[in-house]
PQR file of N, CA, C, O and H, with PARSE charges and radii, in Angstrom:
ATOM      1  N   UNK A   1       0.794   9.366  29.308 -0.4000 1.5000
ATOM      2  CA  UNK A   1       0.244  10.447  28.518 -0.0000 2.0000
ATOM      3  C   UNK A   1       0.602  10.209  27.053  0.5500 1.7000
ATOM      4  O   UNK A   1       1.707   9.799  26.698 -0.5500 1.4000
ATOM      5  N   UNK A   2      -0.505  10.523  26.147 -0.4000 1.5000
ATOM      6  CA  UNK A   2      -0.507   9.675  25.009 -0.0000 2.0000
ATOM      7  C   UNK A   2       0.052  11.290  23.999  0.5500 1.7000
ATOM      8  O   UNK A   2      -0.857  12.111  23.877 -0.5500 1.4000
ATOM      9  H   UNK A   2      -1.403  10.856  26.435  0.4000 1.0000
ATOM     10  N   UNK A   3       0.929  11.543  23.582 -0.4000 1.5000
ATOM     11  CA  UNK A   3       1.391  13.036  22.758 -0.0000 2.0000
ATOM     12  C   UNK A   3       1.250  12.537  20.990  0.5500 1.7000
ATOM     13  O   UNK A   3       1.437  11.398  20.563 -0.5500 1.4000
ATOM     14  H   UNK A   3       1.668  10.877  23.681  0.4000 1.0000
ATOM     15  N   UNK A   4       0.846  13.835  20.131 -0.4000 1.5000
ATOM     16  CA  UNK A   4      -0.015  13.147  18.863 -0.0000 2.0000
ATOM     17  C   UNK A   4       1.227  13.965  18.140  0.5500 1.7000
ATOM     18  O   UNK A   4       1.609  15.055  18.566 -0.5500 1.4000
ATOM     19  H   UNK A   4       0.694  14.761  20.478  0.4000 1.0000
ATOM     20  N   UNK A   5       1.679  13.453  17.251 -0.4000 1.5000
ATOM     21  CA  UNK A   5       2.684  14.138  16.776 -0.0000 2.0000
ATOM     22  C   UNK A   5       2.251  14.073  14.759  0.5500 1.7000
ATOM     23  O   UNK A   5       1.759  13.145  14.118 -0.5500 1.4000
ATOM     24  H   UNK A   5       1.369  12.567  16.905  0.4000 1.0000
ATOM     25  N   UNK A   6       2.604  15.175  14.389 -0.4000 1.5000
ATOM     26  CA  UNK A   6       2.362  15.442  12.794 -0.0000 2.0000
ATOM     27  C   UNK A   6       3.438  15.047  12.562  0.5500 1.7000
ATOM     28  O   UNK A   6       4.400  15.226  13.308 -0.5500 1.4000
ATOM     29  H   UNK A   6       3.003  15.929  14.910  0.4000 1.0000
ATOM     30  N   UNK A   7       3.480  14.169  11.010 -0.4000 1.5000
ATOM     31  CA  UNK A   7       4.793  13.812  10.578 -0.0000 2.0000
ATOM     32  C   UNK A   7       4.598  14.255   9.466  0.5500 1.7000
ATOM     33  O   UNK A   7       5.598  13.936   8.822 -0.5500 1.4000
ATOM     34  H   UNK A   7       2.698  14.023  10.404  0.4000 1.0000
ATOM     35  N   UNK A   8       3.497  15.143   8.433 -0.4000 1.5000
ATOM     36  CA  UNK A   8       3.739  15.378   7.483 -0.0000 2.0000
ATOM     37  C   UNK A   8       2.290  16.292   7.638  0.5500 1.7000
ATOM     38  O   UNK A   8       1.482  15.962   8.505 -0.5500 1.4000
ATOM     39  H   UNK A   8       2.685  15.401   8.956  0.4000 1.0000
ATOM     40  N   UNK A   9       2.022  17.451   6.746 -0.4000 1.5000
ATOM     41  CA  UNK A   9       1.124  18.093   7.067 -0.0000 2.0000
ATOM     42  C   UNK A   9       0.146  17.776   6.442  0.5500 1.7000
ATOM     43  O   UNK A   9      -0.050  17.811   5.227 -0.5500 1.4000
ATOM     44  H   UNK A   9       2.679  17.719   6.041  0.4000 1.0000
ATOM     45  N   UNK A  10      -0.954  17.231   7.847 -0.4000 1.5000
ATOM     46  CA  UNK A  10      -2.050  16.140   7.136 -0.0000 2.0000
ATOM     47  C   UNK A  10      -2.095  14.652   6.955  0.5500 1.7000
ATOM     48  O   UNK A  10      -3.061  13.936   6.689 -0.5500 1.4000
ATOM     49  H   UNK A  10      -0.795  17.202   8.834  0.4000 1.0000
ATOM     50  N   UNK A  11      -0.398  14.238   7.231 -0.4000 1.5000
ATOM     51  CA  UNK A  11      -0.767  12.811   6.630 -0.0000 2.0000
ATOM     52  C   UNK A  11      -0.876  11.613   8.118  0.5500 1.7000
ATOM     53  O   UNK A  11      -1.430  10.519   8.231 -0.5500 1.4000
ATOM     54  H   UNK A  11       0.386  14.820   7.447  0.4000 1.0000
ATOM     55  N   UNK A  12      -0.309  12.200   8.793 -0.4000 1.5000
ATOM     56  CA  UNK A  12      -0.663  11.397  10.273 -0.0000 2.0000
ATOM     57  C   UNK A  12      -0.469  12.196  11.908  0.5500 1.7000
ATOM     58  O   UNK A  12       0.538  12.528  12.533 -0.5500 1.4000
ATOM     59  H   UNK A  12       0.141  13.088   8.701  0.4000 1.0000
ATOM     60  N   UNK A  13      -2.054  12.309  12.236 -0.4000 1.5000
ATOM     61  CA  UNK A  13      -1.787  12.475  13.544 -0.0000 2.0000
ATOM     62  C   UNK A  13      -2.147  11.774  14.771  0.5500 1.7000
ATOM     63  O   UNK A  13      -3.211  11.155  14.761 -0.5500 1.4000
ATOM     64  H   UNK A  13      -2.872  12.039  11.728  0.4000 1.0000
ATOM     65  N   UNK A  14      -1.460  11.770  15.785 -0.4000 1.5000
ATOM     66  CA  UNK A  14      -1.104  10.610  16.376 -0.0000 2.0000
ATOM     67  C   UNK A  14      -1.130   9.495  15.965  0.5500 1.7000
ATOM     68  O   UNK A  14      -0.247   9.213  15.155 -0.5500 1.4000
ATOM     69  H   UNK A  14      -0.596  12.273  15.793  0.4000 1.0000
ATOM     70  N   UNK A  15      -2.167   8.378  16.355 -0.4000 1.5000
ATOM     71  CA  UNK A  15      -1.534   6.925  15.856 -0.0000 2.0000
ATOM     72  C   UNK A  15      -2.821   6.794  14.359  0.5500 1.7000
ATOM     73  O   UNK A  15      -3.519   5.781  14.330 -0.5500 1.4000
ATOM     74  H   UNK A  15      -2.884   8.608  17.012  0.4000 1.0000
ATOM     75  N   UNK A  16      -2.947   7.551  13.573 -0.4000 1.5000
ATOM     76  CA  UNK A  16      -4.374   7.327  12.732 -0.0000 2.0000
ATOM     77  C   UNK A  16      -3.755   8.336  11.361  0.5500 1.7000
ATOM     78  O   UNK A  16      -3.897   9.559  11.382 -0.5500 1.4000
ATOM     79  H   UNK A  16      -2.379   8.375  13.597  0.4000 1.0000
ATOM     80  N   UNK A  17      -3.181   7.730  10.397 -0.4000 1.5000
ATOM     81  CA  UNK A  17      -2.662   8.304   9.119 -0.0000 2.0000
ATOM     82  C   UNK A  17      -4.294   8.426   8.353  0.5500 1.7000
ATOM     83  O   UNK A  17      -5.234   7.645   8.503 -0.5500 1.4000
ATOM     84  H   UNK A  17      -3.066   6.737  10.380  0.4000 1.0000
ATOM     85  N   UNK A  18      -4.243   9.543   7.597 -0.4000 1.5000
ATOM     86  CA  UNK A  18      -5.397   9.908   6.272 -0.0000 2.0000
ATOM     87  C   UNK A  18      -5.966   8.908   5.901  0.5500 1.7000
ATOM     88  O   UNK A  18      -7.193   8.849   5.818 -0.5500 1.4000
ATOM     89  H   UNK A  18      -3.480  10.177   7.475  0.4000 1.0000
ATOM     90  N   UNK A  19      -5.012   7.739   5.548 -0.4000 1.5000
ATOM     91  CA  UNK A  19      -5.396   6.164   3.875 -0.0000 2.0000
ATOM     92  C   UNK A  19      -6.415   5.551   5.423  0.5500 1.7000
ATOM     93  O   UNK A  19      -7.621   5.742   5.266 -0.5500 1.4000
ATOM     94  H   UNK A  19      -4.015   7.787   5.616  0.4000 1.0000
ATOM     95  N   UNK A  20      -6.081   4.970   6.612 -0.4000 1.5000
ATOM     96  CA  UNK A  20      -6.762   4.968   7.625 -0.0000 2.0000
ATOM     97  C   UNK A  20      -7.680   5.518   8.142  0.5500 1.7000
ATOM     98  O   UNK A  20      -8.326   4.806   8.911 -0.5500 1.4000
ATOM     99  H   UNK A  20      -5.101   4.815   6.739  0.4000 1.0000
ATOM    100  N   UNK A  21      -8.094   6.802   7.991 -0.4000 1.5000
ATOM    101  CA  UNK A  21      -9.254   7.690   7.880 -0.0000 2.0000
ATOM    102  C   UNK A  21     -10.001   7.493   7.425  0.5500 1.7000
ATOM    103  O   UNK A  21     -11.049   7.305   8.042 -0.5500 1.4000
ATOM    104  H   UNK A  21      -7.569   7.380   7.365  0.4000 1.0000
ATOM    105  N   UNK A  22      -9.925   7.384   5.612 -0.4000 1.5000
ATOM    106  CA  UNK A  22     -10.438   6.947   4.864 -0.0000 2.0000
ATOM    107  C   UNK A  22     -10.705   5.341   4.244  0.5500 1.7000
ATOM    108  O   UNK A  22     -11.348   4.785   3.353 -0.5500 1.4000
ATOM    109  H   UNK A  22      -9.074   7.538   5.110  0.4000 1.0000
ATOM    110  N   UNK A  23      -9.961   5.083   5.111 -0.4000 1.5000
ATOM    111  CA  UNK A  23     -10.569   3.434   5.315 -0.0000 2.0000
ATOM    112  C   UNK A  23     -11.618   3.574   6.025  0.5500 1.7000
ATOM    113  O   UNK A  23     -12.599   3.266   5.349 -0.5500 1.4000
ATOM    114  H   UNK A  23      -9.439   5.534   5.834  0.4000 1.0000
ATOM    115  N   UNK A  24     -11.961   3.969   7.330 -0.4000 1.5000
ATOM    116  CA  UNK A  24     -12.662   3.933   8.286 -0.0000 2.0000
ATOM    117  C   UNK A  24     -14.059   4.521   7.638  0.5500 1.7000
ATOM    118  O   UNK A  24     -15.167   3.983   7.645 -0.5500 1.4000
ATOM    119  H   UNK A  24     -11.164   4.219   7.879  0.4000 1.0000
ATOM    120  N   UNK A  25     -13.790   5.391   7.253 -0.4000 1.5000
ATOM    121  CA  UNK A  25     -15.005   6.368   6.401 -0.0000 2.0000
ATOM    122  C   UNK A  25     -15.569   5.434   5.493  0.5500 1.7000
ATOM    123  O   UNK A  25     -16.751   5.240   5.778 -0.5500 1.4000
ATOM    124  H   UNK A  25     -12.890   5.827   7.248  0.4000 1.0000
ATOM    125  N   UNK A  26     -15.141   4.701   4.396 -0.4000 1.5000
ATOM    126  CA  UNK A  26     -15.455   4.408   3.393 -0.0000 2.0000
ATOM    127  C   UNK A  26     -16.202   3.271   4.164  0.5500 1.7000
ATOM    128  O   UNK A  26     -17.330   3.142   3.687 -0.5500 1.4000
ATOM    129  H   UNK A  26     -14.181   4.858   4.165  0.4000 1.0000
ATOM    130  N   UNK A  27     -15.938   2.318   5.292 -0.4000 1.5000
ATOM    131  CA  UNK A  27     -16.278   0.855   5.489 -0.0000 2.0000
ATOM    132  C   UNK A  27     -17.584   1.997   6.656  0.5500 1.7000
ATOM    133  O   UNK A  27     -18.622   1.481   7.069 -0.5500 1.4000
ATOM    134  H   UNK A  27     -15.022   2.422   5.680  0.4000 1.0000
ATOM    135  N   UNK A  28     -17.397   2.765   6.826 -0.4000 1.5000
ATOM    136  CA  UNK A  28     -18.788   3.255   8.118 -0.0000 2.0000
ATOM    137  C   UNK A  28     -19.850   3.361   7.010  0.5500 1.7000
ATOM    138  O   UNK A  28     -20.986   2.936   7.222 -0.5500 1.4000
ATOM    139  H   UNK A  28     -16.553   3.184   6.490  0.4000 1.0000
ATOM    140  N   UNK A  29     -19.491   3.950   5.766 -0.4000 1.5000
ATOM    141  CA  UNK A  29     -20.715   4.348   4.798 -0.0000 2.0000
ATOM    142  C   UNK A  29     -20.756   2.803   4.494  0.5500 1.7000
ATOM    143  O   UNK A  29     -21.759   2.452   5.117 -0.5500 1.4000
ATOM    144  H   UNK A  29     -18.568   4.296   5.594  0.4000 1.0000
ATOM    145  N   UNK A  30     -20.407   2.052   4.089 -0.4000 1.5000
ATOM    146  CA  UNK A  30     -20.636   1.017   3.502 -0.0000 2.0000
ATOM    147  C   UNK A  30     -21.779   0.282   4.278  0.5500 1.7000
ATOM    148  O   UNK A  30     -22.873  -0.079   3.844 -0.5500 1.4000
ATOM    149  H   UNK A  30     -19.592   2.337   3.584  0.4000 1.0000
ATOM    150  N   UNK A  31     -21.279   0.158   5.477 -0.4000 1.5000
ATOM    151  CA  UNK A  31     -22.576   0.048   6.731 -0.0000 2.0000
ATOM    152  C   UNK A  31     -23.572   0.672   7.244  0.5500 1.7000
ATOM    153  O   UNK A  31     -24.574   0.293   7.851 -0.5500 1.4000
ATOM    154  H   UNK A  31     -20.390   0.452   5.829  0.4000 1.0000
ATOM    155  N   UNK A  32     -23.131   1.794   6.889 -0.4000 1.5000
ATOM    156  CA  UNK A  32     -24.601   2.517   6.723 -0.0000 2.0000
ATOM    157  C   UNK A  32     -25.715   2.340   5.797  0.5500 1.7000
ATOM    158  O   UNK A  32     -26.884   2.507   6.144 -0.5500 1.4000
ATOM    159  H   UNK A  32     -22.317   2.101   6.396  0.4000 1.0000
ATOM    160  N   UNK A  33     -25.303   1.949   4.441 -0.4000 1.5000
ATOM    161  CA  UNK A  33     -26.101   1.745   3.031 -0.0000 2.0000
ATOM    162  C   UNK A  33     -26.446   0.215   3.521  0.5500 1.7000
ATOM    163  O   UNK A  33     -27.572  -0.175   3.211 -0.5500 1.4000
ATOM    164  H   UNK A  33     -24.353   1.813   4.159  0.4000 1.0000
ATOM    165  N   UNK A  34     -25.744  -0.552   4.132 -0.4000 1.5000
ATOM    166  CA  UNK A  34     -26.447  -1.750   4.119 -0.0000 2.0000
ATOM    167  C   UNK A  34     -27.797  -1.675   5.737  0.5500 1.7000
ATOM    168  O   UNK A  34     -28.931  -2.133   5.875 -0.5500 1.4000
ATOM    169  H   UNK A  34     -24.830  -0.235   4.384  0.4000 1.0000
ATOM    170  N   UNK A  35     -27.089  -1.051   6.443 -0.4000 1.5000
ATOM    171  CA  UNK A  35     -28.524  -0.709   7.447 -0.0000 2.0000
ATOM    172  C   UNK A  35     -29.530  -0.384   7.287  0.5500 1.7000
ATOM    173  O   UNK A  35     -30.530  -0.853   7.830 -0.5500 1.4000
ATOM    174  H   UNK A  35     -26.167  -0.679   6.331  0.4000 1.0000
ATOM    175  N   UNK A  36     -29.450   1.073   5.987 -0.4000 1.5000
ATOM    176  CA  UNK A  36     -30.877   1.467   5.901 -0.0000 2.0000
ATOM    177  C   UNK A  36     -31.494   0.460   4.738  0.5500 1.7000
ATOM    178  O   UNK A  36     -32.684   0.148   4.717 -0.5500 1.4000
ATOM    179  H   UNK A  36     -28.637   1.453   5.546  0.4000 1.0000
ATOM    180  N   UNK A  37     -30.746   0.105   4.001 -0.4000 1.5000
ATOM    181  CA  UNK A  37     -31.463  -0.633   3.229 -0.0000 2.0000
ATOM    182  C   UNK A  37     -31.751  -2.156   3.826  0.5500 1.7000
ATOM    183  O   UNK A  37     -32.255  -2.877   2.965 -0.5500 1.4000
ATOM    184  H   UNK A  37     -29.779   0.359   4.019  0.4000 1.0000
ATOM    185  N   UNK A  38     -31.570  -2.719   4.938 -0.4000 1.5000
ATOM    186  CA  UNK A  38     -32.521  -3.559   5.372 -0.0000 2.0000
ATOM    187  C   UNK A  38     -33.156  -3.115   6.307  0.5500 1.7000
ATOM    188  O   UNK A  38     -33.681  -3.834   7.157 -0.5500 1.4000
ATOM    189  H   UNK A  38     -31.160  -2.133   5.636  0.4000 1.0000
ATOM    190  N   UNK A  39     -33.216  -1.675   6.293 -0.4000 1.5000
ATOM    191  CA  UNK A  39     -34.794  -1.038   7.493 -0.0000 2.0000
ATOM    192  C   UNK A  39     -35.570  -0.863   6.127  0.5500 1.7000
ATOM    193  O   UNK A  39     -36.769  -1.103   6.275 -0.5500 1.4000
ATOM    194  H   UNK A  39     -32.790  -1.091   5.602  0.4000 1.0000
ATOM    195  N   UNK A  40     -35.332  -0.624   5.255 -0.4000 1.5000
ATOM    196  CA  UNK A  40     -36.647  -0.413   4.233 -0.0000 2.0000
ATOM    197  C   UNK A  40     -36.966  -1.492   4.048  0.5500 1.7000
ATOM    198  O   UNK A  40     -38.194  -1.457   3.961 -0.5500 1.4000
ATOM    199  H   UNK A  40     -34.359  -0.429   5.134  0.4000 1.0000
ATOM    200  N   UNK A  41     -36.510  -2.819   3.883 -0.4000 1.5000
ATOM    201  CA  UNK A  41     -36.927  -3.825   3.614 -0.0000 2.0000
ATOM    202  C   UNK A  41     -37.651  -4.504   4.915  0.5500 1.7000
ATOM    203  O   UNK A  41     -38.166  -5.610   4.754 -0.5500 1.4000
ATOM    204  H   UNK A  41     -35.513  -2.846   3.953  0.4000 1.0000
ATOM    205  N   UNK A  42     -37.688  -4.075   5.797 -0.4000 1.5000
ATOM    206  CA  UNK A  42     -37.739  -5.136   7.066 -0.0000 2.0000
ATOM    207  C   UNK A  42     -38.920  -4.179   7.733  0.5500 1.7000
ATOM    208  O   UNK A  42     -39.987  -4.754   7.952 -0.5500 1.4000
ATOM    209  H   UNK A  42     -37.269  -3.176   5.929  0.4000 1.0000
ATOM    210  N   UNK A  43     -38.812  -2.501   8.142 -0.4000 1.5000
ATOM    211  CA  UNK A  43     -39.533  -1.824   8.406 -0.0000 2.0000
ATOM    212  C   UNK A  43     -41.324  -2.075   8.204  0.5500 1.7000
ATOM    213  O   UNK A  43     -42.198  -1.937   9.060 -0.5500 1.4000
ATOM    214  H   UNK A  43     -37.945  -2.034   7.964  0.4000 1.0000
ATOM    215  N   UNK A  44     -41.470  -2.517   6.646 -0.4000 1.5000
ATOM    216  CA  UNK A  44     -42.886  -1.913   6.812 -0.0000 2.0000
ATOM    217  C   UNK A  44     -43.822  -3.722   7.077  0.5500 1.7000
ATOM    218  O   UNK A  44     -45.036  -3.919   7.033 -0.5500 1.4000
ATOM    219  H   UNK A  44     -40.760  -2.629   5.951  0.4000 1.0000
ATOM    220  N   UNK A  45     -43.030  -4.452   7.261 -0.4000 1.5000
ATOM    221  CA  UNK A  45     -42.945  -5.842   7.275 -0.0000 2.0000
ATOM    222  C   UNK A  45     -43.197  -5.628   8.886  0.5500 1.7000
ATOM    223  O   UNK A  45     -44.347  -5.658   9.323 -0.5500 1.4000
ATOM    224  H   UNK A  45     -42.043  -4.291   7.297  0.4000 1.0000
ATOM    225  N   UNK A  46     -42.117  -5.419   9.713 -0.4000 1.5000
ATOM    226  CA  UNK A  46     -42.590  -5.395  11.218 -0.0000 2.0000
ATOM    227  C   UNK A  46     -43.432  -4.496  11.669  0.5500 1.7000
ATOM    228  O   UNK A  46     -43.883  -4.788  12.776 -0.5500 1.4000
ATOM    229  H   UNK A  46     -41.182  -5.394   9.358  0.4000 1.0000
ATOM    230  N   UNK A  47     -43.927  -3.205  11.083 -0.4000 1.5000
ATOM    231  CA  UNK A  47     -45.323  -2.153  11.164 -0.0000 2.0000
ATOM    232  C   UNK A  47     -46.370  -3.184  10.471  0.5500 1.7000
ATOM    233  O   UNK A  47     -47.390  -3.271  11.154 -0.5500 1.4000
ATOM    234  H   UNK A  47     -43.560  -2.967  10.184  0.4000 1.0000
ATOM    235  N   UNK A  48     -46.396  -3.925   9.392 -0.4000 1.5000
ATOM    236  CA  UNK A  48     -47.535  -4.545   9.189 -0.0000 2.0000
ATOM    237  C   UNK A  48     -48.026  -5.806  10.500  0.5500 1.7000
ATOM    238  O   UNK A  48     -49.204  -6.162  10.520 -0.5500 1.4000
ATOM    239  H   UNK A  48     -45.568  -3.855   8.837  0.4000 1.0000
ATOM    240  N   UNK A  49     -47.107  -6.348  11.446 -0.4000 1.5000
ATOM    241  CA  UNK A  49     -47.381  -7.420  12.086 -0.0000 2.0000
ATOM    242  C   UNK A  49     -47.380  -6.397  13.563  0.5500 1.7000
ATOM    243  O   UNK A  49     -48.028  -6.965  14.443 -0.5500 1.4000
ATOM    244  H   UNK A  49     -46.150  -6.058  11.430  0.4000 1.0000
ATOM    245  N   UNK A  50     -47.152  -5.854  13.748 -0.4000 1.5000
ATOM    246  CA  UNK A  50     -47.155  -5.160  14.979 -0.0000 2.0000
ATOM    247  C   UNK A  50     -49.074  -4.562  14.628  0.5500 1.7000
ATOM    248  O   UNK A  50     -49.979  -4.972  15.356 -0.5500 1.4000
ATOM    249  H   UNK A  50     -46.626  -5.392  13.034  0.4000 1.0000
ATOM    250  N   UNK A  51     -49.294  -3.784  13.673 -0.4000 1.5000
ATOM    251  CA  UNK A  51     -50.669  -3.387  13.626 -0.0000 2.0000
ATOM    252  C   UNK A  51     -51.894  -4.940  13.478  0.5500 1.7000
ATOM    253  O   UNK A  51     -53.120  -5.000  13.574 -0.5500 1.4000
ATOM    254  H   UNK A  51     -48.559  -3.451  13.082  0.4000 1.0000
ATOM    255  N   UNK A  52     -51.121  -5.722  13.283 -0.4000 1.5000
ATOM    256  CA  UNK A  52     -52.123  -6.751  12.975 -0.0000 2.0000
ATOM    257  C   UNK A  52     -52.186  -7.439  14.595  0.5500 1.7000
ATOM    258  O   UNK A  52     -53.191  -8.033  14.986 -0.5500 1.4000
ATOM    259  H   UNK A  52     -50.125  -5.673  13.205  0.4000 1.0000
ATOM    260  N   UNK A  53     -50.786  -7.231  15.567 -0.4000 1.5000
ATOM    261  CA  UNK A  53     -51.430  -7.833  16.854 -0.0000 2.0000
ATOM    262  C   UNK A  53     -52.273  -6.585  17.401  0.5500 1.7000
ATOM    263  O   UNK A  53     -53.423  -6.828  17.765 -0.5500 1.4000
ATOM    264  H   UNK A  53     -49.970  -6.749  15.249  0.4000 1.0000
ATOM    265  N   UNK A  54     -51.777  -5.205  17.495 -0.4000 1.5000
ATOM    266  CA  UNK A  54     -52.389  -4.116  17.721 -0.0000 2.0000
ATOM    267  C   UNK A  54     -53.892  -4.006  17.865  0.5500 1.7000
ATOM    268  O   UNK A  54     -54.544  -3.546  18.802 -0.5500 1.4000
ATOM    269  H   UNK A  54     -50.843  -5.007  17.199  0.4000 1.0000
ATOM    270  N   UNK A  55     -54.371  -4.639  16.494 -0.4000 1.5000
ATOM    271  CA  UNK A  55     -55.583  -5.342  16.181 -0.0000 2.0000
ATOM    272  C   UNK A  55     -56.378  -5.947  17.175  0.5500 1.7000
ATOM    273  O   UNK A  55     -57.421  -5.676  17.770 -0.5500 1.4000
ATOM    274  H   UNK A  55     -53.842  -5.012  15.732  0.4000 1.0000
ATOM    275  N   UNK A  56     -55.494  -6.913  17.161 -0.4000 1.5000
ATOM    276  CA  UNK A  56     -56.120  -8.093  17.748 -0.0000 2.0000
ATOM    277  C   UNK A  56     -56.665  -7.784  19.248  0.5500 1.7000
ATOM    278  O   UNK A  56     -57.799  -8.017  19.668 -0.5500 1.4000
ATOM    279  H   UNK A  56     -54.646  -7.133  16.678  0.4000 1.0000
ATOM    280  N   UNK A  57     -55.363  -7.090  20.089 -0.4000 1.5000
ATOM    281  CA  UNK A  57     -55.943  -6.614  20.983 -0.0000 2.0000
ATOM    282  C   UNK A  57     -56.548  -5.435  21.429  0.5500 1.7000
ATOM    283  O   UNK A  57     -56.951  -5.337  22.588 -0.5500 1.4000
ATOM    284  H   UNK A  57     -54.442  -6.901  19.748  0.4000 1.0000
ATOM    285  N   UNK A  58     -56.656  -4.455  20.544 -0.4000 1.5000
ATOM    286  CA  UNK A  58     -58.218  -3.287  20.554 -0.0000 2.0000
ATOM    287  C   UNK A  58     -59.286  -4.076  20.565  0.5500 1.7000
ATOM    288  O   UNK A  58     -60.016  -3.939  21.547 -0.5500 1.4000
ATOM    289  H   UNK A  58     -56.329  -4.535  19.602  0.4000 1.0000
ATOM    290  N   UNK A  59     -59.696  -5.112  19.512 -0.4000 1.5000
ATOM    291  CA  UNK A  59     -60.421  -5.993  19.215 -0.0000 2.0000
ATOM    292  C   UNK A  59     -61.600  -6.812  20.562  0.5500 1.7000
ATOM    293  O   UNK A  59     -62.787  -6.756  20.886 -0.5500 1.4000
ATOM    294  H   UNK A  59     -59.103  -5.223  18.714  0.4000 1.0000
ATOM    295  N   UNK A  60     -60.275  -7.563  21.004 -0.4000 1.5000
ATOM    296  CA  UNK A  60     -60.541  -7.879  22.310 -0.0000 2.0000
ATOM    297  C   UNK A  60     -60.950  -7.412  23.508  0.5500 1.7000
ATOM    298  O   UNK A  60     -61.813  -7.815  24.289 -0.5500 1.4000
ATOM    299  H   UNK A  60     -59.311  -7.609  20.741  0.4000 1.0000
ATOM    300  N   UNK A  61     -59.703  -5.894  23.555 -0.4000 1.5000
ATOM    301  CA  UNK A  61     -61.079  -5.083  24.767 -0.0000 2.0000
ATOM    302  C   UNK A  61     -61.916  -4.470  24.027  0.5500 1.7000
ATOM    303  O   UNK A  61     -62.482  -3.612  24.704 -0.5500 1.4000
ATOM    304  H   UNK A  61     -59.002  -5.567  22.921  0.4000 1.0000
ATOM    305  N   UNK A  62     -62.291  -4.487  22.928 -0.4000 1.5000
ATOM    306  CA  UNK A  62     -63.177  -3.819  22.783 -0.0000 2.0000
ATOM    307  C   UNK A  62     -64.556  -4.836  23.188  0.5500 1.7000
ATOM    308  O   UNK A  62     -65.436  -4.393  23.925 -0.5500 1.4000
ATOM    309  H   UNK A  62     -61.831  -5.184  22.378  0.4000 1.0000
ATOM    310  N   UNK A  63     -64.619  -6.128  22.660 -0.4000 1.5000
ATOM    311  CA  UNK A  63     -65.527  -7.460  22.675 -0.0000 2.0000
ATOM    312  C   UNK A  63     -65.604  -7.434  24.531  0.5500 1.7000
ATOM    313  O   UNK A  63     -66.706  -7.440  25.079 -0.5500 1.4000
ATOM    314  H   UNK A  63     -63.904  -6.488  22.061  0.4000 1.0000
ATOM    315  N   UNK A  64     -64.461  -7.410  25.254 -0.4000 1.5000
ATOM    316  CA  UNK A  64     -65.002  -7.738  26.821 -0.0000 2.0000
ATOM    317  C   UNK A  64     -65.386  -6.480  27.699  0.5500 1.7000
ATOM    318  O   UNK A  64     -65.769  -6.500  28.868 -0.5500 1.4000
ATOM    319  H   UNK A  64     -63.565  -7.406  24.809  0.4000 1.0000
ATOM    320  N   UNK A  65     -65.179  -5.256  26.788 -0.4000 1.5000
ATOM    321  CA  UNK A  65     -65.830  -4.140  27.686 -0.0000 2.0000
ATOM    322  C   UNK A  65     -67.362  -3.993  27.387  0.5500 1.7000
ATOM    323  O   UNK A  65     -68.105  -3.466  28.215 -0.5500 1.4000
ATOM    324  H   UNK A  65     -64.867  -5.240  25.838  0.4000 1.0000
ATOM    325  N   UNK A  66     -67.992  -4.656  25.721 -0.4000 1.5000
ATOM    326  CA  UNK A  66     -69.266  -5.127  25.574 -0.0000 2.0000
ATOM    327  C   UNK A  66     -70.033  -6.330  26.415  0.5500 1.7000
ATOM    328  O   UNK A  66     -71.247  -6.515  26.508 -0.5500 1.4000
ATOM    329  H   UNK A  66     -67.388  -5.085  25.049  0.4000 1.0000
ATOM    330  N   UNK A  67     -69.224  -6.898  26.850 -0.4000 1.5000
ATOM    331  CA  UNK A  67     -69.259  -8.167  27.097 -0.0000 2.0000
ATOM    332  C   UNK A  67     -69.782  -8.003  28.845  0.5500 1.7000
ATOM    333  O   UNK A  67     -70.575  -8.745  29.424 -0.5500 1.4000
ATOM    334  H   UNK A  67     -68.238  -6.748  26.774  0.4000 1.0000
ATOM    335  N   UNK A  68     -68.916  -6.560  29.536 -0.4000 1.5000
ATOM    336  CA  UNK A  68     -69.272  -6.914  30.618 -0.0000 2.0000
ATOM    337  C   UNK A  68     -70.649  -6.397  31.464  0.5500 1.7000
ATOM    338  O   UNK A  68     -70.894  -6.851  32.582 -0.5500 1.4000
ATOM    339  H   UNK A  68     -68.271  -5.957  29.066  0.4000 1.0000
TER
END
C-alpha cells in the first residue's frame, strides 16, 4: 500500500513534488503545440489526396453502372 505524505504545504505529495508537476505540464504543452501544428500542416494535404482517390472511385462506379 502506497501512503502519500505532504512534506510541505503544496510542495510534494506522494512521490511527485510541484518543479515536477510543472515539468510535466510545461513538456505536455510543448507536445501539444508541436501536434497540432503538424495536423495543420499535414491535415489538408491528406483531405486533398483522400478526395482525389474518393474521386476516382465515384468516378468509376459511376462509368460501370452506365456501362452495364
Amino acid at each position: 500500500m502506497l501512503t502519500a505524505f505532504a512534506l510541505e504545504a503544496g510542495t510534494a505529495t506522494g512521490l511527485m513534488t510541484d518543479a515536477m508537476k510543472a515539468a510535466l505540464e510545461t513538456a505536455f504543452n510543448g507536445i501539444s503545440a508541436d501536434v497540432f501544428s503538424i495536423m495543420c500542416i499535414s491535415l489538408p494535404i491528406g483531405l486533398g489526396i483522400a478526395g482525389v482517390f474518393m474521386a476516382i472511385r465515384l468516378g468509376v462506379n459511376f462509368f460501370r453502372s452506365i456501362a452495364s
